[in-house]
LUMNUTI-542602 format. One record per residue (C-alpha): residue number from 1; residue in one letter; x, y negated, z negated. Coordinates in steps of 0.02 Angstrom, whole numbers, plus 32768, in hexadecimal, padded with zeros to 4 digits. Layout:
@n NUM&res a&px X&py Y&pz Z
...
//
This chain:
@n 1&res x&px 02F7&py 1FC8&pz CC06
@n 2&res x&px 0385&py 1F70&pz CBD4
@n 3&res x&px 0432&py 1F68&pz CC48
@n 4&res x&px 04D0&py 1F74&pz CBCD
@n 5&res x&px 054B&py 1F6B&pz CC42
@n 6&res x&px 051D&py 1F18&pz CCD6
@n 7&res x&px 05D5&py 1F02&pz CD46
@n 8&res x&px 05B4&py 1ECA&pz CDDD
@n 9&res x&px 065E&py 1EA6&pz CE06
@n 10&res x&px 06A9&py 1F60&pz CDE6
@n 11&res x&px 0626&py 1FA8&pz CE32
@n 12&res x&px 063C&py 1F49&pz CECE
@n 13&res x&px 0700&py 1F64&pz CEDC
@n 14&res x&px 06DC&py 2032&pz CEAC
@n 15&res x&px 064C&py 203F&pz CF3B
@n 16&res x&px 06D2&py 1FD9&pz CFB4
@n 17&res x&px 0759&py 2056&pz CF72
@n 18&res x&px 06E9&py 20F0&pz CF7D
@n 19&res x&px 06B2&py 20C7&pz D028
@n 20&res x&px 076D&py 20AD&pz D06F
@n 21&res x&px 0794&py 214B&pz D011
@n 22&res x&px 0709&py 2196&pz D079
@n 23&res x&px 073D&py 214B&pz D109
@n 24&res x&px 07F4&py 2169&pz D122
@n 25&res x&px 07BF&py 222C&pz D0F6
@n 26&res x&px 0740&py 222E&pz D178
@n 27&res x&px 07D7&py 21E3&pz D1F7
@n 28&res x&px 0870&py 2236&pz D1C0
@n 29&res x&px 080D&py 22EA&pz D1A9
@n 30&res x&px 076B&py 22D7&pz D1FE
@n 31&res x&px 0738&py 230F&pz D155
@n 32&res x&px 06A0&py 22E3&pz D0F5
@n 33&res x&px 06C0&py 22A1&pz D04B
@n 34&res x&px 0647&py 22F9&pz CFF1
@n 35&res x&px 0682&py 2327&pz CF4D
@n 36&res x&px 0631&py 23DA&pz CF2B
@n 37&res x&px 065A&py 241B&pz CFD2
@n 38&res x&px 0716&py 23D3&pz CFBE
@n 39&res x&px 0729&py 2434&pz CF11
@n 40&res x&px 06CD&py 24BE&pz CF4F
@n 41&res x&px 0761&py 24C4&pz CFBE
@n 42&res x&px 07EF&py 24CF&pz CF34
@n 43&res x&px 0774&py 2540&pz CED3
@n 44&res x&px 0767&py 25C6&pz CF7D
@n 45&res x&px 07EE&py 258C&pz CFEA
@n 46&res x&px 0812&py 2592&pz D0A3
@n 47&res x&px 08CB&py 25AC&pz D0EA
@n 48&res x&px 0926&py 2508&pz D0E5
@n 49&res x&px 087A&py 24A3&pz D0B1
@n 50&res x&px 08A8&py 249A&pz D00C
@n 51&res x&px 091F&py 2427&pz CFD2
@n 52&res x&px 08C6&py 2373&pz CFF4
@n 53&res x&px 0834&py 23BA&pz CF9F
@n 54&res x&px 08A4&py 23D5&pz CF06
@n 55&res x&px 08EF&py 2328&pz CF27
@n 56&res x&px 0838&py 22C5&pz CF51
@n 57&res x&px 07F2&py 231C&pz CEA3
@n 58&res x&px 088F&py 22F6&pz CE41
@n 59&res x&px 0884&py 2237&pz CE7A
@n 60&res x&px 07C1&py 223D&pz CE4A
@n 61&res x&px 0802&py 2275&pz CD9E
@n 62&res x&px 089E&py 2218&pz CD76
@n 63&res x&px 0833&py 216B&pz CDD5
@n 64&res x&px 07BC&py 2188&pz CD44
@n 65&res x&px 0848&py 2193&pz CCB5
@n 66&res x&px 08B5&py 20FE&pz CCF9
@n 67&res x&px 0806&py 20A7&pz CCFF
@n 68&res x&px 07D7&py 20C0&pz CC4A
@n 69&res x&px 0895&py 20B3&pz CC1D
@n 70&res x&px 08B6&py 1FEE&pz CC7E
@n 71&res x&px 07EE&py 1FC2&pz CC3B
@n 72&res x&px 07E9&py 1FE8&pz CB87
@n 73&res x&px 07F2&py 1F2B&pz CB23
@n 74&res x&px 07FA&py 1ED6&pz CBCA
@n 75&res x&px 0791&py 1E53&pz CBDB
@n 76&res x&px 07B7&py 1E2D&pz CCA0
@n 77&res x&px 072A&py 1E04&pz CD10
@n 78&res x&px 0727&py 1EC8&pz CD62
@n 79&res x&px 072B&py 1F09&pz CCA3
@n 80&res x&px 06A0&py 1EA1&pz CC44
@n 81&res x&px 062E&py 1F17&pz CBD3
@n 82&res x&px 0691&py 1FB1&pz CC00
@n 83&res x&px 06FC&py 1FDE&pz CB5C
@n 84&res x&px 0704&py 2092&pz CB82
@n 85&res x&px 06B0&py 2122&pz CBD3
@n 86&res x&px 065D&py 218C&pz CB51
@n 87&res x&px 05E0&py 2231&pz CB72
@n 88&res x&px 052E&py 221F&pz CB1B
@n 89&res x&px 050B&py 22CD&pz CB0F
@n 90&res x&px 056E&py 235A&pz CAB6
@n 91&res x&px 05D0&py 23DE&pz CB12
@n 92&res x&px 0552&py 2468&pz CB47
@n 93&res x&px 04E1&py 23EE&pz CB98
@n 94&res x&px 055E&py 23B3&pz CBFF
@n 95&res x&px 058F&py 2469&pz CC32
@n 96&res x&px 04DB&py 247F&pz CC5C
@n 97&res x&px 04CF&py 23F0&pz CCC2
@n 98&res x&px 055D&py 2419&pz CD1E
@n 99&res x&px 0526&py 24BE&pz CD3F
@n 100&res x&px 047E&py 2473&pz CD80
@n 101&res x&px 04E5&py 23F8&pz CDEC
@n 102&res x&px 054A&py 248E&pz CE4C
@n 103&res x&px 04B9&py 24F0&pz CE50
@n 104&res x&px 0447&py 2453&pz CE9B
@n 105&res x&px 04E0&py 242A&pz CF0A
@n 106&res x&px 04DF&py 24D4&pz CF5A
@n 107&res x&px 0423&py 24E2&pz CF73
@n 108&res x&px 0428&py 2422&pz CFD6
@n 109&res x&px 04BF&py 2452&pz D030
@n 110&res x&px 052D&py 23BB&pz CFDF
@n 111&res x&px 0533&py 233F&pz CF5F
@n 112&res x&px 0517&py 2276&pz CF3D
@n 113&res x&px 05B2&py 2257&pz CF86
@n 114&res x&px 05A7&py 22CB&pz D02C
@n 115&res x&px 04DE&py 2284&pz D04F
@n 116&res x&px 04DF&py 21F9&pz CFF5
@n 117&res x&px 0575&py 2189&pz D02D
@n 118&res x&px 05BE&py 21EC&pz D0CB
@n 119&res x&px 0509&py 2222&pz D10F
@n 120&res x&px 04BA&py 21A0&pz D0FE
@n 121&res x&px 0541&py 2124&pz D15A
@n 122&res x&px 053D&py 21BC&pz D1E8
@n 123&res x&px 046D&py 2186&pz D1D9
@n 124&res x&px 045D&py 2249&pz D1B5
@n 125&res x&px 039C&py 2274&pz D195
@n 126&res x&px 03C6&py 2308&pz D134
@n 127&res x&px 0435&py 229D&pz D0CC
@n 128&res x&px 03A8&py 2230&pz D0AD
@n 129&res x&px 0333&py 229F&pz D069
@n 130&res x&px 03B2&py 22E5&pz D00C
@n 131&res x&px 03F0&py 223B&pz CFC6
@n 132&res x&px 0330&py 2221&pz CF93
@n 133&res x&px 0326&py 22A9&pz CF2D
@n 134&res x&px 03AC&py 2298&pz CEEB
@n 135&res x&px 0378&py 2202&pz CE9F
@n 136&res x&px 02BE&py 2244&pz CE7B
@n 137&res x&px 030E&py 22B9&pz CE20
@n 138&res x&px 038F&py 224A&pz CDBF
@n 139&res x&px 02E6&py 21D6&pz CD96
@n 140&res x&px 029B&py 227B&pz CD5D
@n 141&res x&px 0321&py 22B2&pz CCF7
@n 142&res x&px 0357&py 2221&pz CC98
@n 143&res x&px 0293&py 21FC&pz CC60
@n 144&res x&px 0285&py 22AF&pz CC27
@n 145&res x&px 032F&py 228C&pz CBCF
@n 146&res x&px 02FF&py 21FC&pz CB74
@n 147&res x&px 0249&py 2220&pz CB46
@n 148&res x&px 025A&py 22E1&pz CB04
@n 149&res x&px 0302&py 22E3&pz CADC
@n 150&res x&px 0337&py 2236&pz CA98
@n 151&res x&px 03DB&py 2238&pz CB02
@n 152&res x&px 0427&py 218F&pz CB24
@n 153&res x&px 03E5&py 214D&pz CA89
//
């Protein structure tokens, strides 16, 4: 396997960032960050639990787009070997997977976000399982991917 992209710098300063993020939510709201259960908030919302949902999602969204926007042709240190963020697979798979990603989400009772960076710094054991499998699966997924159905190639 070959690593394209290997940016050890931006990831560094996005885990710091997504960690604070995760942080001042946890102090300010006593709220977990986890992503699916904060959307599944918008999506079925609770009486005046709604708006910094909308507002955590819609930074997670426009964070991504001022990313790609300050990145593309940059050759800064953070930027190196990132000239844009492109999808690999066409429109229905992506629907699928995303369907497969609620539906797993709701099963494990929270997401890589919830288990994997909030639960496991709470040393959560339920987290930790989950977190595992999460990344079994991943492992799973991306060699069935690869070998049957040529994606990422």
């Amino acid at each position: 396997m070959e690593i394209v992209n290997f940016t050890p710098y931006s990831a560094a300063l996005g885990g710091a960032i997504l960690g604070l993020s995760a942080a001042l939510l946890l102090l300010t709201k006593g709220r977990v960050a986890g992503i699916s259960g904060i959307a599944g908030g918008v999506i079925i919302p609770e009486k005046g639990d709604t708006l910094w949902r909308v507002i955590f999602i819609a930074g997670i969204v426009l964070g991504g787009g001022l990313y790609q926007l300050i990145s593309n042709g940059t050759d800064s240190i953070l930027f190196v070997g990132i000239d844009h963020i492109q999808s690999v697979v066409n429109t229905s798979m992506l629907i699928i997977a995303g369907l497969l990603v609620g539906i797993g989400t709701t099963i494990g009772t929270g997401c890589t976000s919830g288990h994997g960076i909030c639960g496991l710094a709470r040393k959560s054991p339920r987290s930790l399982a989950a977190t595992v499998s999460f990344m079994i699966a991943g492992i799973v997924t991306v060699f069935i991917m690869t070998t049957f159905f040529g994606a990422g190639s």
